[in-house]
LODREN-61792 format. One line per 3 residues: number of its first residue (from 0); their letters; for each residue y, x, z of N, C-alpha, C. Coordinates in steps of 0.001 Angstrom, whole numbers, plus 500000, padded with zeros to 6 digits. Last residue first. Layout:
NUM	a	Y/X/Z/Y/X/Z/Y/X/Z | ...
END
This chain:
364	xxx	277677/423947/466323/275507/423763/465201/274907/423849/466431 | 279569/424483/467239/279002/423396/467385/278059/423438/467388 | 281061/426523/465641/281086/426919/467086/280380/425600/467606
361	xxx	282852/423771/463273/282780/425939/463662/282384/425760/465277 | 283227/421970/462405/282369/421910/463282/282057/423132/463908 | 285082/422168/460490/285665/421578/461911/284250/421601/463244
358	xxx	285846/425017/458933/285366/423974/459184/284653/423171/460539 | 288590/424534/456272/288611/424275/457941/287183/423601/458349 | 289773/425930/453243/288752/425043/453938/288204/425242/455414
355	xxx	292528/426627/452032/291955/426865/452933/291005/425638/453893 | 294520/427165/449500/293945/426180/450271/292508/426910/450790 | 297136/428207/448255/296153/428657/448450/295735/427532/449677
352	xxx	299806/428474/448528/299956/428744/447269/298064/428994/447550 | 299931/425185/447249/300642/426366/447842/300876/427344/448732 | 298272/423455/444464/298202/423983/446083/299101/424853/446188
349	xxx	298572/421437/443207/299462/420957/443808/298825/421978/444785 | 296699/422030/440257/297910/422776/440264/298782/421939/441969 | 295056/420367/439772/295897/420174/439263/297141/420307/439872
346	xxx	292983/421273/440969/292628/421929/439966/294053/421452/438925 | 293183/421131/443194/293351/422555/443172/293740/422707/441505 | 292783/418727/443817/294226/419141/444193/294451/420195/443322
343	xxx	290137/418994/443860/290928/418239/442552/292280/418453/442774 | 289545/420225/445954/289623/421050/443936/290028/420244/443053 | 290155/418312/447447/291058/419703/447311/290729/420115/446546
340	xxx	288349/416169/447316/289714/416168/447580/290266/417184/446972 | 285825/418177/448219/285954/417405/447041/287582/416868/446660 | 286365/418740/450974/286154/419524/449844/286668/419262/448381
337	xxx	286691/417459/453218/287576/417194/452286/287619/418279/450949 | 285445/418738/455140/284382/417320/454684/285924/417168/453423 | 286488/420948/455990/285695/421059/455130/285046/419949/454268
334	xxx	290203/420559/455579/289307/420179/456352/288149/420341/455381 | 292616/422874/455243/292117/421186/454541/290717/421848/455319 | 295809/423816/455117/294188/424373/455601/293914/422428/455329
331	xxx	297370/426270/452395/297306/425269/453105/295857/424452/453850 | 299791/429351/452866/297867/428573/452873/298266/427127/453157 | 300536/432108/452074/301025/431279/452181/299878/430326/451554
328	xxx	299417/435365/454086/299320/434088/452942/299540/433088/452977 | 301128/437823/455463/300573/435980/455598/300522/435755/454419 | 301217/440631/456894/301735/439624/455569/300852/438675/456317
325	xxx	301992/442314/459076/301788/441001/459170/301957/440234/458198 | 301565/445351/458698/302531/444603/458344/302528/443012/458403 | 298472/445299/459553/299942/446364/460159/300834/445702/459654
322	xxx	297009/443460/458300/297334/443568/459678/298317/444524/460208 | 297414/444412/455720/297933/443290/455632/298537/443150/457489 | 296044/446479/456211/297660/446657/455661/298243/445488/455972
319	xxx	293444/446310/456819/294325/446545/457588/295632/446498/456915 | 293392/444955/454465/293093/443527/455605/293739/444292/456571 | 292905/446874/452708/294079/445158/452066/294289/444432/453539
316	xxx	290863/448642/452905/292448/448873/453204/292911/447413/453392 | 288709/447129/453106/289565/447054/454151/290253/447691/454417 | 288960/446391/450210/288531/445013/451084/289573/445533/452821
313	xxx	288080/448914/449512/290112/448682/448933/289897/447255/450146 | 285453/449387/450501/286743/450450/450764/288407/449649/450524 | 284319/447524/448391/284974/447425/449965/285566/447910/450803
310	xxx	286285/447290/445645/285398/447419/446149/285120/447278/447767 | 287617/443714/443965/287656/445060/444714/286818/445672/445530 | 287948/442801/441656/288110/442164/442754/288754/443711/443371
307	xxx	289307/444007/438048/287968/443105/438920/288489/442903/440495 | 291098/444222/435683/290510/444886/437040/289696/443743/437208 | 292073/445793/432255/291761/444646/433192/291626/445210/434440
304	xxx	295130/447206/430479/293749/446882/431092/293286/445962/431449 | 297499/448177/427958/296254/447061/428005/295060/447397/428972 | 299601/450380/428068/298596/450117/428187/297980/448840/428232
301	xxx	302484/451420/425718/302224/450906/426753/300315/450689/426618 | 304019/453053/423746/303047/453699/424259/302267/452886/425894 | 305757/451421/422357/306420/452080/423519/305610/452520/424053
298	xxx	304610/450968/419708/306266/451555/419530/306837/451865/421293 | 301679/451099/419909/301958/451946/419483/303852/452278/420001 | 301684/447641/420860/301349/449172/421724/301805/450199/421168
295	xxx	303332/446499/418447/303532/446455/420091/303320/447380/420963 | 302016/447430/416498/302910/447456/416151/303600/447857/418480 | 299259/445710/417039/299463/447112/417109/301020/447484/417102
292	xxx	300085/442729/418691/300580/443491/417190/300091/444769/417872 | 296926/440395/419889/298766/441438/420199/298428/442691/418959 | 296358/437503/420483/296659/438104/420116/297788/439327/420177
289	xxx	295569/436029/423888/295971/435770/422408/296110/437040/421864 | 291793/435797/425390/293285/436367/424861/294067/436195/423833 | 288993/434137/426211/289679/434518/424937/291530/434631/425889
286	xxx	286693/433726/427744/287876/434816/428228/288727/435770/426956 | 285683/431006/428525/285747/432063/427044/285652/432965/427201 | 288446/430348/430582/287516/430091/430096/286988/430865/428632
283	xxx	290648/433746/431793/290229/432017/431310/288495/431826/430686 | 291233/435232/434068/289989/435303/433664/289818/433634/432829 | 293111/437572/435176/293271/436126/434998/291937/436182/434014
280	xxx	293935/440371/435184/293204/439551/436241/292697/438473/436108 | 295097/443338/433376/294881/441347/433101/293906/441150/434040 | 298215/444918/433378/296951/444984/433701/296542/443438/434317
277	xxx	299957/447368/431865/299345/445257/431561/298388/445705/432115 | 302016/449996/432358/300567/449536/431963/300724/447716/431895 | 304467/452211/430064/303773/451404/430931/302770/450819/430883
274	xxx	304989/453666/428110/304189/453821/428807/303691/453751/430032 | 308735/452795/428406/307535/453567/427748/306423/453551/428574 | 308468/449189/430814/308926/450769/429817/308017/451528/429131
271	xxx	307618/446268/429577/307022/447135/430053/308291/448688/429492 | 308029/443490/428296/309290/443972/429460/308726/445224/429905 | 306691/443718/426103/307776/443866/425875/309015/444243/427018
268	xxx	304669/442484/427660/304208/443758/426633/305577/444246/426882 | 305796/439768/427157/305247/440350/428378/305281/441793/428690 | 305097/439451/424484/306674/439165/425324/306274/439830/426439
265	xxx	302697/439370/423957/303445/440174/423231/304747/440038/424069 | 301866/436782/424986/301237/438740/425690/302362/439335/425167 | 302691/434065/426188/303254/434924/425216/302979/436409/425335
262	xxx	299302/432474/426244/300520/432577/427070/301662/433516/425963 | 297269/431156/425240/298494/430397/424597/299633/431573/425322 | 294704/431175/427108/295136/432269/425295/296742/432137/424901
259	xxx	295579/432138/429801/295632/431544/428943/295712/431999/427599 | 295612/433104/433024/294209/432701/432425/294750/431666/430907 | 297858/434997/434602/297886/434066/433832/296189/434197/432994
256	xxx	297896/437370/436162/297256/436610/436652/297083/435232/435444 | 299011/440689/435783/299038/438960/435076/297621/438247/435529 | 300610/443043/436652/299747/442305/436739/299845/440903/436590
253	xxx	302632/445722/435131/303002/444268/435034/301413/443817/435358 | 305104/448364/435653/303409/447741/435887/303574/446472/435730 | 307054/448952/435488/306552/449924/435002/305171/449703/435249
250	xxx	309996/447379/433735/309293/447425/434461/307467/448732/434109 | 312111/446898/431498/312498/447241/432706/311539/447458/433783 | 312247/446735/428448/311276/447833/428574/312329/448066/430133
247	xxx	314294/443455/428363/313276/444609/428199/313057/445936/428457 | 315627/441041/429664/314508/441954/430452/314107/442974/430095 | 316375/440140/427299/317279/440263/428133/316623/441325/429554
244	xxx	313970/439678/425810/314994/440743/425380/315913/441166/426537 | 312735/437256/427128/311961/438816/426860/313306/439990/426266 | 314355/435678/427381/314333/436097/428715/313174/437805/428360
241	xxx	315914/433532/425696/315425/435660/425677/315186/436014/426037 | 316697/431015/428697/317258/431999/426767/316858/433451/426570 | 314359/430385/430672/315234/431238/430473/315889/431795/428874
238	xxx	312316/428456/430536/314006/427628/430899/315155/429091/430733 | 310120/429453/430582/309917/428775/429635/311870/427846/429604 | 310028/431687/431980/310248/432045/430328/310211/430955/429921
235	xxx	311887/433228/434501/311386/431921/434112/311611/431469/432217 | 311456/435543/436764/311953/435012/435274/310971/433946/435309 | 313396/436881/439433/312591/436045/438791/313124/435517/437953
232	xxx	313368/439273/441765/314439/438785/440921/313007/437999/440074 | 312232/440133/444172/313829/440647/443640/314166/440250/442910 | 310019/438933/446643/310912/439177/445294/312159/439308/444875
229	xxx	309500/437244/448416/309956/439083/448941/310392/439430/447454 | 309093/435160/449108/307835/435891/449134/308373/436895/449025 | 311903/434017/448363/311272/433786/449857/309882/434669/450037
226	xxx	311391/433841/445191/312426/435003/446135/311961/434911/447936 | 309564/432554/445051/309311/433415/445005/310036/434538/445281 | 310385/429614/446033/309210/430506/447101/309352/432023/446737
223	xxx	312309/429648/444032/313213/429532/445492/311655/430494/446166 | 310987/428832/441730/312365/430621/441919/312453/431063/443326 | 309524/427748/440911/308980/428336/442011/309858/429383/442302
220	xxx	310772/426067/438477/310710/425464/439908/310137/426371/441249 | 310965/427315/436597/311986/428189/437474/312112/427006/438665 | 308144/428156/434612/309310/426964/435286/310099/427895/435655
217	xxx	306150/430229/434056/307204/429382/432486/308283/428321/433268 | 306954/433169/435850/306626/432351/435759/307271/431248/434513 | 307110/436466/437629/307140/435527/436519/306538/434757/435711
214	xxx	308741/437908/439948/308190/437127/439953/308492/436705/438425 | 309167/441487/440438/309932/440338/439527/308218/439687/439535 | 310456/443726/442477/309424/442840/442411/309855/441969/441483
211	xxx	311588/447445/442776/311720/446368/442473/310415/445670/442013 | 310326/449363/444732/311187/449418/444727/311984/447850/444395 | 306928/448955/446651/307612/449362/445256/309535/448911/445507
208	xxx	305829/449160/448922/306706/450316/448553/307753/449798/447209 | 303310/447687/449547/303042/449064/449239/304335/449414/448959 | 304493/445053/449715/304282/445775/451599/303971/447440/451155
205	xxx	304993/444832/447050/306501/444761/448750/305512/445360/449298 | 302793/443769/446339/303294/445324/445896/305126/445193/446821 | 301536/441669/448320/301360/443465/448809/302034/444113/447649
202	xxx	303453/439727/447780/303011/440217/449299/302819/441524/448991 | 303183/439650/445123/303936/439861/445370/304024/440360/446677 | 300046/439192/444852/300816/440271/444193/302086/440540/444732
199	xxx	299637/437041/446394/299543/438076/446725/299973/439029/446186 | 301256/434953/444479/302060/435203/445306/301395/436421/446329 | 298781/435444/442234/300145/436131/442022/300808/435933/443409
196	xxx	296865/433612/442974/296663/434811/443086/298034/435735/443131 | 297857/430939/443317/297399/431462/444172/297190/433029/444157 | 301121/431614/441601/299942/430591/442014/299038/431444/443063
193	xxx	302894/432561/439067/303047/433156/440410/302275/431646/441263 | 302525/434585/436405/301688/433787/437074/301954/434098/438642 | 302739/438244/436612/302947/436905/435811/301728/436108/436494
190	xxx	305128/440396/438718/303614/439354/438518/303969/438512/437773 | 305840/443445/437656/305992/442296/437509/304843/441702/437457 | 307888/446586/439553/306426/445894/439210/306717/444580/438612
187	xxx	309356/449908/439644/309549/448343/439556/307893/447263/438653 | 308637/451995/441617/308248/451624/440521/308604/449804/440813 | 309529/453863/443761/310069/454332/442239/309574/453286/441078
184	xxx	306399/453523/446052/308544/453890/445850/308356/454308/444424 | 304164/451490/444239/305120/452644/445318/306208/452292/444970 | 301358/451702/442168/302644/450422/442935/303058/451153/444354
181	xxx	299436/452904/440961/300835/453712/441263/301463/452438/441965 | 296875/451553/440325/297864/451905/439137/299249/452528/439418 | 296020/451040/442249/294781/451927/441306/295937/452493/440621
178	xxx	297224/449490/443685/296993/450297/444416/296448/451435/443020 | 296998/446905/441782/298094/447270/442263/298459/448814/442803 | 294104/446342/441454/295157/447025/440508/296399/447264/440686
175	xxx	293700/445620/444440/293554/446412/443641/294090/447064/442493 | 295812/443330/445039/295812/444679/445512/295002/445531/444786 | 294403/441117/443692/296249/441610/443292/296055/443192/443637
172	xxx	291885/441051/444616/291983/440695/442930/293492/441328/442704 | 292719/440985/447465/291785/441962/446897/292041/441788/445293 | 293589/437899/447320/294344/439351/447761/294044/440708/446966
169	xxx	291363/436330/446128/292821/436512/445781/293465/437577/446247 | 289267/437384/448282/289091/437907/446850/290619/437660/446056 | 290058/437476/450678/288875/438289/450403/288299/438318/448904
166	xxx	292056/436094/451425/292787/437332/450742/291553/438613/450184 | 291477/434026/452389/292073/434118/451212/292060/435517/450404 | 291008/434824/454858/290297/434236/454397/290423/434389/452925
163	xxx	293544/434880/456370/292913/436375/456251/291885/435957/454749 | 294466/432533/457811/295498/433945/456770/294604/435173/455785 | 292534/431740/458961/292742/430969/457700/293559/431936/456721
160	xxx	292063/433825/461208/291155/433869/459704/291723/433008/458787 | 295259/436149/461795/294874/434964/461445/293299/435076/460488 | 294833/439281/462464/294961/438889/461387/294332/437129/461374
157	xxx	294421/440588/465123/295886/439986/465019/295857/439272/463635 | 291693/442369/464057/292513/441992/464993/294007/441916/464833 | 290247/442684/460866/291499/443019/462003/291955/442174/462863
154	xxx	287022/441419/460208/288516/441119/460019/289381/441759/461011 | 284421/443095/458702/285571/443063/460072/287026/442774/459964 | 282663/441980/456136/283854/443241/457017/284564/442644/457890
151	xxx	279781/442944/453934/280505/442012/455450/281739/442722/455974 | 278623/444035/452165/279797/443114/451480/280483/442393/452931 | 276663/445254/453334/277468/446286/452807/278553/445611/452678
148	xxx	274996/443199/454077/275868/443931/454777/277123/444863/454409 | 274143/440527/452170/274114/441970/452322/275418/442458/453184 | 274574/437120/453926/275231/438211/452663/274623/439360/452766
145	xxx	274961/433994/454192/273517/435210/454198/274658/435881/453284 | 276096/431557/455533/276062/432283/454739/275700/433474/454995 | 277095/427815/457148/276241/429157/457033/276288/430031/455910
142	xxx	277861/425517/456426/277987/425310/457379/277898/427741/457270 | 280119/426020/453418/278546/424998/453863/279211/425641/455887 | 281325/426865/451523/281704/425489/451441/280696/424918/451725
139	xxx	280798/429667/450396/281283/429475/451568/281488/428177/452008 | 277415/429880/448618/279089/430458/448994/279274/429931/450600 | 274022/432006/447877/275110/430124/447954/276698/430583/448710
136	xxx	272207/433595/444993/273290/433266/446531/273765/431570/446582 | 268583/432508/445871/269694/432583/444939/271052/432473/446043 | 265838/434794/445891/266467/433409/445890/267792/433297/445486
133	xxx	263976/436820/445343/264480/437168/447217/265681/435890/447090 | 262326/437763/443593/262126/436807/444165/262528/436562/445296 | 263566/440196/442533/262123/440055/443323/261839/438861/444258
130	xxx	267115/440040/442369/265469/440196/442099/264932/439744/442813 | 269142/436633/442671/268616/437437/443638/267024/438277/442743 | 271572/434980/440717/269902/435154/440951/269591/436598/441642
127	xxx	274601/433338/441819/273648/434573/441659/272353/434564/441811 | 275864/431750/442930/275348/431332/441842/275484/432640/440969 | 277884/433963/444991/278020/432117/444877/277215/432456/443306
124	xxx	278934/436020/445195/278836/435472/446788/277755/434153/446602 | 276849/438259/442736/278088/437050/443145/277616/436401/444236 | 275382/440685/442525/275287/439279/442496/276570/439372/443340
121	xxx	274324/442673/439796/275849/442606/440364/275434/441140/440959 | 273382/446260/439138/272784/445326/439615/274343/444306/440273 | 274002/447928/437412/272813/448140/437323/272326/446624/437819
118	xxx	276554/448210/437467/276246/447407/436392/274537/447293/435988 | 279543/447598/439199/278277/447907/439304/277490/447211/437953 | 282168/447533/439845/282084/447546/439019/280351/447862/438168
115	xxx	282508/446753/442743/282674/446283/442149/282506/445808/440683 | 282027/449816/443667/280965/448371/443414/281295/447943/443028 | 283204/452556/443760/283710/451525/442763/282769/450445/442368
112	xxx	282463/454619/445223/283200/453446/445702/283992/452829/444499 | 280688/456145/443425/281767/456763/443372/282925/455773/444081 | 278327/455012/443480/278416/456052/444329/279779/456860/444218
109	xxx	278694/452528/442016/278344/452256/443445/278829/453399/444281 | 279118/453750/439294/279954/453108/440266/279890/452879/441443 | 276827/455704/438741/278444/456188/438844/279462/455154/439037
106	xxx	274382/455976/441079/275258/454820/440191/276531/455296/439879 | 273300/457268/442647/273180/457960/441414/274357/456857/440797 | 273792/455583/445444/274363/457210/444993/274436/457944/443677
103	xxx	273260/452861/444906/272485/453805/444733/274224/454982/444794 | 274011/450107/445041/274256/450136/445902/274041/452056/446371 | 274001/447567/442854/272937/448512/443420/272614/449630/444586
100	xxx	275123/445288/445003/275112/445491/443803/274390/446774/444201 | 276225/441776/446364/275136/442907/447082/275737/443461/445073 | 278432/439861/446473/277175/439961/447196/276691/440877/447951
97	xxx	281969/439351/446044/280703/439720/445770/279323/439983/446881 | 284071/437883/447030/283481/437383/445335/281967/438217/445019 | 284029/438828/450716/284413/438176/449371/284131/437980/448424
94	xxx	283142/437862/454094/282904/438133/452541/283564/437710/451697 | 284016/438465/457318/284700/437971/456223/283716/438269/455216 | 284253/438281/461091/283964/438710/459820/283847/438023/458698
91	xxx	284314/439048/464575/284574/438262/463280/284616/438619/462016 | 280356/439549/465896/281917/439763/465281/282786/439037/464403 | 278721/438631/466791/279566/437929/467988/281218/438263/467067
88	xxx	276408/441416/466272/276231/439654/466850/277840/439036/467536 | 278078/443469/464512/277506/442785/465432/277352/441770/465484 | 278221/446237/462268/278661/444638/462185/277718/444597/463395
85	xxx	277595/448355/461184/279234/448281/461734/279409/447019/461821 | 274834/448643/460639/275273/449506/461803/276843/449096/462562 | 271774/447009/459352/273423/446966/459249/273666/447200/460405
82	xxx	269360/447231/459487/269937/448700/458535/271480/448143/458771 | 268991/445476/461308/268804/446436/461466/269478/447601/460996 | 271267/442193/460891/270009/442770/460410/270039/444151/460909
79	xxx	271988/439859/462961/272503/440777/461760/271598/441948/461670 | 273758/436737/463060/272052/437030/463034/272750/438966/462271 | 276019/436058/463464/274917/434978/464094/273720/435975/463731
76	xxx	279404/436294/463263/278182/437151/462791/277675/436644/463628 | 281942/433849/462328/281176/434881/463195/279975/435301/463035 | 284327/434187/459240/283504/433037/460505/282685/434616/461289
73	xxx	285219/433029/456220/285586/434333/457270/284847/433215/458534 | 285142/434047/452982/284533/433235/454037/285331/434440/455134 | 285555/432981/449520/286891/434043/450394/286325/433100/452104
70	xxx	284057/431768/447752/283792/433510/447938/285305/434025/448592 | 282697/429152/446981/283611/429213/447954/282877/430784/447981 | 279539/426944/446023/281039/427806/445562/281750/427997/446845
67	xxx	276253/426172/445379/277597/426361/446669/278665/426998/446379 | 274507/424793/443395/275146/425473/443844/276500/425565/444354 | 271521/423858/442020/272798/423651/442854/273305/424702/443141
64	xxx	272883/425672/438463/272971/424644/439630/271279/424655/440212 | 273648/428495/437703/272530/427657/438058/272783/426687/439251 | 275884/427824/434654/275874/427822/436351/273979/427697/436928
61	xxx	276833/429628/431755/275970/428649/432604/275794/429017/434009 | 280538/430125/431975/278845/430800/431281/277520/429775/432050 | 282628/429636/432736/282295/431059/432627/280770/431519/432057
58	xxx	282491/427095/433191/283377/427498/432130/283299/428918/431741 | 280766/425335/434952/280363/426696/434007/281176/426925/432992 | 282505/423992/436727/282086/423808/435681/281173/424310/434479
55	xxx	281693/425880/439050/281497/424200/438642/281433/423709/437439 | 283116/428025/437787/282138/427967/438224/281614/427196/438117 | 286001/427401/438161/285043/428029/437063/283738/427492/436804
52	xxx	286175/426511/440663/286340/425606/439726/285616/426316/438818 | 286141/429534/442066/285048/428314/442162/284812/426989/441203 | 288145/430674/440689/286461/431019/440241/286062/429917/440418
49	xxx	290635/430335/442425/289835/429246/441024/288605/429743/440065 | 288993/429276/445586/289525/430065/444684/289288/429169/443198 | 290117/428125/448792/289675/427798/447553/289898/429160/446630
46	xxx	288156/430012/451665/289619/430238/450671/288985/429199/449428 | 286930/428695/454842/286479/429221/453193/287760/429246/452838 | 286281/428755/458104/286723/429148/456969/286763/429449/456063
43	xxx	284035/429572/459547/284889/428839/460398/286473/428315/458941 | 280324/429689/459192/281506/430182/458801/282496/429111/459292 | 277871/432209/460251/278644/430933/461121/280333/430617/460504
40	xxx	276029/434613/458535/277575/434492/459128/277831/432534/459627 | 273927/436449/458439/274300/435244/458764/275469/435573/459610 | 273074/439597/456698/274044/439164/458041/274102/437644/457504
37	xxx	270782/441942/455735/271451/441405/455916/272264/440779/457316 | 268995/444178/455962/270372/444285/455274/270985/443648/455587 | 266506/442795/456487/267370/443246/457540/268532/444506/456947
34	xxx	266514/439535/455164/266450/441313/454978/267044/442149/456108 | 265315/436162/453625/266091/437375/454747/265466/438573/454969 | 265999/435061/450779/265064/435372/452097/265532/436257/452651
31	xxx	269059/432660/450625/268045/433783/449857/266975/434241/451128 | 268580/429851/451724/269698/430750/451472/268789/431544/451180 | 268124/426584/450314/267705/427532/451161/267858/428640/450471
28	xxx	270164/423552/451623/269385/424478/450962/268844/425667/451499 | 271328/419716/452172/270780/421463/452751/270228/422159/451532 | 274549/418785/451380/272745/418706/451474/272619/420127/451878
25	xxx	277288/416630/450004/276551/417326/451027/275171/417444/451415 | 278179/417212/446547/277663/416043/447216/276992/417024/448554 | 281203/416557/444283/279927/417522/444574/279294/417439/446319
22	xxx	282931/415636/442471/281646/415112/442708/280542/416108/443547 | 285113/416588/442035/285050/415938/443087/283882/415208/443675 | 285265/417805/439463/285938/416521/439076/285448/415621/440485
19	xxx	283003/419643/439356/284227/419595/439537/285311/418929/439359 | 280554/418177/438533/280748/418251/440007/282436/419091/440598 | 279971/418496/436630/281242/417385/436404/281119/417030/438274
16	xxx	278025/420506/435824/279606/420299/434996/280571/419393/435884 | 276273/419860/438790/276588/420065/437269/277679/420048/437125 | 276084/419859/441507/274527/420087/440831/274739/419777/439315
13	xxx	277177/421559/444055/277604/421221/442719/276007/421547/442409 | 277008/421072/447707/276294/421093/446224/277039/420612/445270 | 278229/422280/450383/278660/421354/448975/278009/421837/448411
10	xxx	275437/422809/452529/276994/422692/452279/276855/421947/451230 | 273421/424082/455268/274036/423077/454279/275125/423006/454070 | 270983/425746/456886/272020/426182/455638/272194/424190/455084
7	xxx	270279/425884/460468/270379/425258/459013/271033/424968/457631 | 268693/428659/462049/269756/428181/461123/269503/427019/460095 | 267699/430431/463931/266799/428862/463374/268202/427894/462419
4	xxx	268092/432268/464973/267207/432761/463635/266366/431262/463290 | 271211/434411/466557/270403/432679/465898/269390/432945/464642 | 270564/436812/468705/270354/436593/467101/270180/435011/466856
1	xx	271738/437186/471881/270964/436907/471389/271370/436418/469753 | 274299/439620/472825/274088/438255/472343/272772/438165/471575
END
């Protein structure tokens, strides 16, 4: 297949704060300069995530607007650069939350497959400054997308893209710390926060083994999906009496997806056995936490971490696993010209459990 090398990059521009409130307006731009690292991707599919709201708003720190949000893409390889060996003209393929990062052998993250955690050098899919004057990233909520190769991967055969799409940074964001931290036979696990990111938690610590799954959430309106997602048993702290005593020291990993200072850590803490871990995903604005008693860690020797996405090694364990066991993400697909629509959906909580941008002109340009 001949290389497309006359591409026209346009998508959703957020050009401020209040472009997440549905304002964010269709135009062209221009995608970083091209490398023969890289890959144009033809995208057929974006995942909402709630970075992207982040983002929009700069709740995470100043945005350089304009800028394109959307870091869960999946569409066909159109142009693909020299130094990139496992990607073709014609393949299907995916990026998730990250770019490019230093990428060096000396890096004791890069070279130990832990990019993700790169600190020499880190751009984001979406409203990243590129060195040496090589431009700025743009996401998935356009027609087109330039990525470094290293961050491109081959979606599995049999793996739906709207299914798949999602899971290039919500999935990846559960599975990782899931996988890092023991989630197997013998270990009862708990997701807090069961929304877009948490119902992957639940998908893959079932498809890895673990024994027992506790969905948990402040309603007990999501009891019914979350036993239907493969869960063993669900709490609901804000309708359950004690629900921290009546639960305690029963679980031996707890990933929290919850983004709130207000949430109850210390209760949470509390359903962990001895020396168990917390490990925090959820990224609120600030990225203020509430408070927790020494008293708490010290009396059952439990842990406090975080994680990040995932590197690309874990990208395509998650996609084959997902493809050997046919998980599905539970998606809903919205049309790309309905962008604006759907983060306001998104942002008030009516998606289930993950929205998926369709875009209708895939295979047209």
């Amino acid at each position: 297949m001949t290389a497309q090398t006359d591409l026209k990059f346009q998508g959703w521009l957020g050009k401020s704060p209040d472009s997440v409130n549905g304002k964010m307006e269709w135009g062209e731009y221009e995608p970083k300069k091209w490398t023969e690292d890289d890959v144009d991707i033809e995208i057929s599919h974006c995942g909402i995530c709630g970075s992207d709201l982040h983002t929009l708003k700069s709740g995470w720190g100043p945005t350089p607007y304009p800028c394109v949000v959307g870091h869960e893409i999946v569409g066909k390889a159109v142009r693909v650069g020299q130094n990139v060996k496992h990607i073709k003209i014609g393949d299907r393929v995916g990026v998730g939350a990250q770019g490019r990062t230093c990428q060096q052998d000396s890096c004791p993250d890069c070279g130990k497959g832990m990019e993700s955690y790169c600190k020499n050098l880190f751009i984001n899919t979406y409203g990243s400054i590129y060195p040496n004057g090589e431009g700025k990233s743009y996401g998935g909520y356009a027609d087109y997308n330039r990525t470094n190769g290293h961050w491109v991967y081959k979606i599995p055969d049999g793996l739906d893209p709207a299914i798949a799409a999602p899971m290039l940074c919500g999935g990846v964001t559960m599975y990782s710390p899931l996988k890092a931290n023991g989630c197997g036979p013998g270990k009862s696990v708990g997701i807090v926060g069961v929304g877009g990111l948490g119902h992957f938690g639940i998908l893959f610590a079932k498809a890895l083994g673990a024994d027992k799954v506790v969905g948990i959430s402040r309603k007990s309106d999501k009891r019914d999906d979350v036993l239907q997602l493969g869960a063993d048993e669900y709490i609901a702290t804000d309708d359950e009496k004690d629900w921290d005593a009546k639960h305690a020291r029963t679980l031996d990993l707890i990933i929290c997806t919850v983004s709130s200072e207000k949430m109850p850590l210390d209760g949470y803490l509390g359903l962990l056995k001895t020396k168990g871990d917390f490990i925090q995903v959820g990224a609120p604005d600030g990225g203020v936490l509430p408070p927790v008693s020494a008293f708490t860690l010290i009396g059952t020797g439990v842990k406090i971490g975080g994680s990040a996405t995932g590197a690309p090694r874990e990208v395509r364990e998650m996609l084959q696993l997902a493809a050997d066991k046919k998980i599905k993400s539970w998606i809903q697909e919205r049309p790309l010209t309905d962008a604006n629509q759907a983060i306001i959906d998104m942002e008030e909580g009516k998606a289930r459990y993950r929205y998926v941008l369709v875009n209708e002109n895939f295979g047209r340009h």
